[in-house]
BAFI-3210 file (N, C-alpha, C; in Angstrom, 3 decimals, decimal comma, padded with zeros to 6 digits):
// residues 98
n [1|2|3|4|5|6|7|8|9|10|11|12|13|14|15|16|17|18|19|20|21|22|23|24|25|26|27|28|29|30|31|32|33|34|35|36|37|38|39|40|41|42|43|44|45|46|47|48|49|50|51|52|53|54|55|56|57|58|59|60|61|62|63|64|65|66|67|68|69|70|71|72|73|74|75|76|77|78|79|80|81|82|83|84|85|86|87|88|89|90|91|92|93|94|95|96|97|98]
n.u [038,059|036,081|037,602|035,847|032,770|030,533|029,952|028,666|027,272|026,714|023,805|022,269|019,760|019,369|017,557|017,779|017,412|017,889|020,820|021,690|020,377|022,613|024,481|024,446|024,104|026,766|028,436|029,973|031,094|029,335|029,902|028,644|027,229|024,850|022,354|019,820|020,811|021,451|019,348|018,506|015,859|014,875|016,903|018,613|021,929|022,792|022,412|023,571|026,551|028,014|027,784|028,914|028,357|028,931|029,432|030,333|031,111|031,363|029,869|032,133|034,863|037,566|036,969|035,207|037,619|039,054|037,813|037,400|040,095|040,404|038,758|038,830|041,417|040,800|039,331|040,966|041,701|039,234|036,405|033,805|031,747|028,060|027,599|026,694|028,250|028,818|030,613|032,058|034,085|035,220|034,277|033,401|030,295|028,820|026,553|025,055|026,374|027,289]
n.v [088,176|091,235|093,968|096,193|097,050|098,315|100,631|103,703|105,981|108,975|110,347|108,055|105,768|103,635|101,254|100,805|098,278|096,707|097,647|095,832|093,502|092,562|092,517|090,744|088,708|087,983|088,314|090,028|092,595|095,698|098,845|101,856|105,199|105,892|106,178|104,591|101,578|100,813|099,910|097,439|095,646|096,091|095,362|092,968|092,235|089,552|088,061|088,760|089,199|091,252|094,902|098,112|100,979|104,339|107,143|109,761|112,946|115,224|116,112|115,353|114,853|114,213|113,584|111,548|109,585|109,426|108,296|106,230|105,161|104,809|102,234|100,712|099,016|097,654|095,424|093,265|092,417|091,618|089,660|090,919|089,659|088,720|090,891|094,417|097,036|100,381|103,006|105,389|108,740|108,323|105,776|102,648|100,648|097,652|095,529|093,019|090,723|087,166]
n.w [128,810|128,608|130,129|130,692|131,788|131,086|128,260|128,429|125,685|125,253|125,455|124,725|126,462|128,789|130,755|134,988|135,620|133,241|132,687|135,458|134,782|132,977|133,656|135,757|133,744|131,896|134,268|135,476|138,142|138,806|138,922|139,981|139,973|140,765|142,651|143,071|142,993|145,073|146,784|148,536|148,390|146,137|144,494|144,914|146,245|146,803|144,780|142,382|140,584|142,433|143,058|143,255|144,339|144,382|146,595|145,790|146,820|145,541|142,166|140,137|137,667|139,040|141,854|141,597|140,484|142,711|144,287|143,326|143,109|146,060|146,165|144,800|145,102|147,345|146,723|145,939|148,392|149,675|148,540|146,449|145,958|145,504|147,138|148,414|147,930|149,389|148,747|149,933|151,159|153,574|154,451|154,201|153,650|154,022|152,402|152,689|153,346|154,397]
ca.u [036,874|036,848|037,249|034,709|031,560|029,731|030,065|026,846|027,541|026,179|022,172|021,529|019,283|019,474|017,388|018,682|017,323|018,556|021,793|021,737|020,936|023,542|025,707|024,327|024,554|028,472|028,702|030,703|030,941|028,568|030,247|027,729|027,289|023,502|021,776|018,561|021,181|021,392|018,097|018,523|015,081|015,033|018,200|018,958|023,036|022,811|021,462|024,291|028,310|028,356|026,958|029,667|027,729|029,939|028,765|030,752|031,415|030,838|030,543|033,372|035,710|038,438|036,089|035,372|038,997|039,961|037,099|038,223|041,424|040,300|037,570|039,799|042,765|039,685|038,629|042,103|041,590|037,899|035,372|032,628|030,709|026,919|027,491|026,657|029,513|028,354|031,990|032,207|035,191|035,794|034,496|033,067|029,806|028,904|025,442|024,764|027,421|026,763]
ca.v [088,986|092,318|094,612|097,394|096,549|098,520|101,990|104,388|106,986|110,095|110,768|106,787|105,434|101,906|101,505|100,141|097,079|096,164|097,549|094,644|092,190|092,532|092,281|089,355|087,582|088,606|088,130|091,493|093,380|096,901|100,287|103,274|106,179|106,054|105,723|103,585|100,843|100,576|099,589|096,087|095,054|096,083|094,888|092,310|091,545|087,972|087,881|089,808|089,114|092,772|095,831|099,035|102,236|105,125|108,393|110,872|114,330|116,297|115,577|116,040|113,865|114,389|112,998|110,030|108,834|109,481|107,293|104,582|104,864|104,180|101,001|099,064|098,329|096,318|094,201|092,138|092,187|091,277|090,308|091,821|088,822|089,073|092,029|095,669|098,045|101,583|103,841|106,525|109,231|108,136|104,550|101,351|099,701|096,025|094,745|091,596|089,561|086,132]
ca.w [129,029|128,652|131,881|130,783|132,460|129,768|127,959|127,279|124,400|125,794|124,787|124,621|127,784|129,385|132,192|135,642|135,266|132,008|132,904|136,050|133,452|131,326|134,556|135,967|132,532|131,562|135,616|136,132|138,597|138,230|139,702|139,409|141,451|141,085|144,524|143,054|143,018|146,833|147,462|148,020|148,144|144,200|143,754|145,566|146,161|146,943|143,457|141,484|141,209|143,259|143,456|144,162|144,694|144,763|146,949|145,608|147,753|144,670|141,082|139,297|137,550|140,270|142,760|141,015|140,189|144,305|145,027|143,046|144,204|147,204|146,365|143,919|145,986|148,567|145,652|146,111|149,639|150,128|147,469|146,485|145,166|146,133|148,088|147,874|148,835|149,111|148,851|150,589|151,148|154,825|154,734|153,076|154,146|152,770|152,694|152,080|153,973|155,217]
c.u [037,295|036,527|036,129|033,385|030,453|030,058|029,315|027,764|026,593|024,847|021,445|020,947|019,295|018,781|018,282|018,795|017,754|020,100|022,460|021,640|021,777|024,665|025,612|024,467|025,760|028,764|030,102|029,830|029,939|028,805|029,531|028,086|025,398|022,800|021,061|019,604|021,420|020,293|018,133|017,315|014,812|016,127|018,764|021,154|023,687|023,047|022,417|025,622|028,867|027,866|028,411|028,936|029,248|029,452|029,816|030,237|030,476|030,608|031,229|034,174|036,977|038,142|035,748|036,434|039,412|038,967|037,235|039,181|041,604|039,607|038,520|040,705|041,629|039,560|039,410|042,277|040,566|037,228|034,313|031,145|029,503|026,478|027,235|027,409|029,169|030,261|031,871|032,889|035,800|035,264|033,655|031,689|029,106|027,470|025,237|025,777|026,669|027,152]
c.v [090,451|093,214|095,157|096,582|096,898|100,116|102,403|105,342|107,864|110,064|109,342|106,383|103,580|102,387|100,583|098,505|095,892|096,237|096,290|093,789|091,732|092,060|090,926|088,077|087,408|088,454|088,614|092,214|094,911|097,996|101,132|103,961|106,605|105,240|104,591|102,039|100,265|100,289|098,071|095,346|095,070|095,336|093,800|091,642|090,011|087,231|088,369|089,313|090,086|093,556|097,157|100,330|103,493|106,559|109,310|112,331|115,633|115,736|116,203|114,864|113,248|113,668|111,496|109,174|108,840|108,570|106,200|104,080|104,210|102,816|100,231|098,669|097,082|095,360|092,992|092,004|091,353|091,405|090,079|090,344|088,673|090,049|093,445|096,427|099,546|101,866|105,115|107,192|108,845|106,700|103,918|100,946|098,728|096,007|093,332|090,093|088,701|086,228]
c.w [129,105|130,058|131,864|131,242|131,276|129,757|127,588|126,589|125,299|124,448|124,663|126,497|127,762|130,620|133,253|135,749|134,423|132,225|133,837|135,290|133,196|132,386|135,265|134,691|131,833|133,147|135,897|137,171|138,100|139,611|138,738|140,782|141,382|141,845|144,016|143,721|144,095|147,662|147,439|148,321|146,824|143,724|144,321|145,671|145,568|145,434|141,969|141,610|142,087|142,702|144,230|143,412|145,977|145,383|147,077|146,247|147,119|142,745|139,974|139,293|138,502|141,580|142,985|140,902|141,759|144,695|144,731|143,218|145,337|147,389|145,162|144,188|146,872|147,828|145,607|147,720|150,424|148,686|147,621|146,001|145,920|147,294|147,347|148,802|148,365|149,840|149,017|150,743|152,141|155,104|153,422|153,861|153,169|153,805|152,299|152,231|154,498|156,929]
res [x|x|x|x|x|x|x|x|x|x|x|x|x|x|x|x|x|x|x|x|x|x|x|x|x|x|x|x|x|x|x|x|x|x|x|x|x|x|x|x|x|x|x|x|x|x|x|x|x|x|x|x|x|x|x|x|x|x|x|x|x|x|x|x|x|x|x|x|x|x|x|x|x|x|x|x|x|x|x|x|x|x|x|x|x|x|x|x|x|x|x|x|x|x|x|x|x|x]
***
């Protein structure tokens, strides 16, 4: 399987919905840094292989790569499966634990 979760081409739209789709049906993981995705009455975890919502400081590529730094070492520690992990610079919180 391949790792990439999915790649947009700059100027093409997917909505979020469709994007979930595609993730629940290929049953990957889906790292964004767009908030909607943290609403878990829309989105439900439970419902998904995971859910990592990244709240970047600032945006900038620099930002992004230190935050994953920090949330993909957990993934072999703890997983993410039907959870939503909002990543943060100073912590982690998980919704959707039993």
């Amino acid at each position: 399987m391949n790792p990439i979760v999915w790649k947009f081409e700059p100027g093409t739209f997917n909505s979020d919905e469709r994007i979930v789709e595609v993730c629940k049906d290929e049953g990957r993981i889906l790292i964004t840094a767009d908030l909607d995705l943290s609403d878990i009455r829309r989105y439900p975890p439970s419902q998904a292989p995971g859910y990592m919502v990244l709240r970047l400081p600032r945006q900038s590529k620099q930002a992004l790569l230190e935050l994953l730094a920090k949330a993909i070492p957990m993934l072999a520690v703890r997983p993410i499966n039907g959870q939503l992990w909002i990543v943060e610079p100073d912590r982690l919180r998980i919704r959707g634990e039993e």
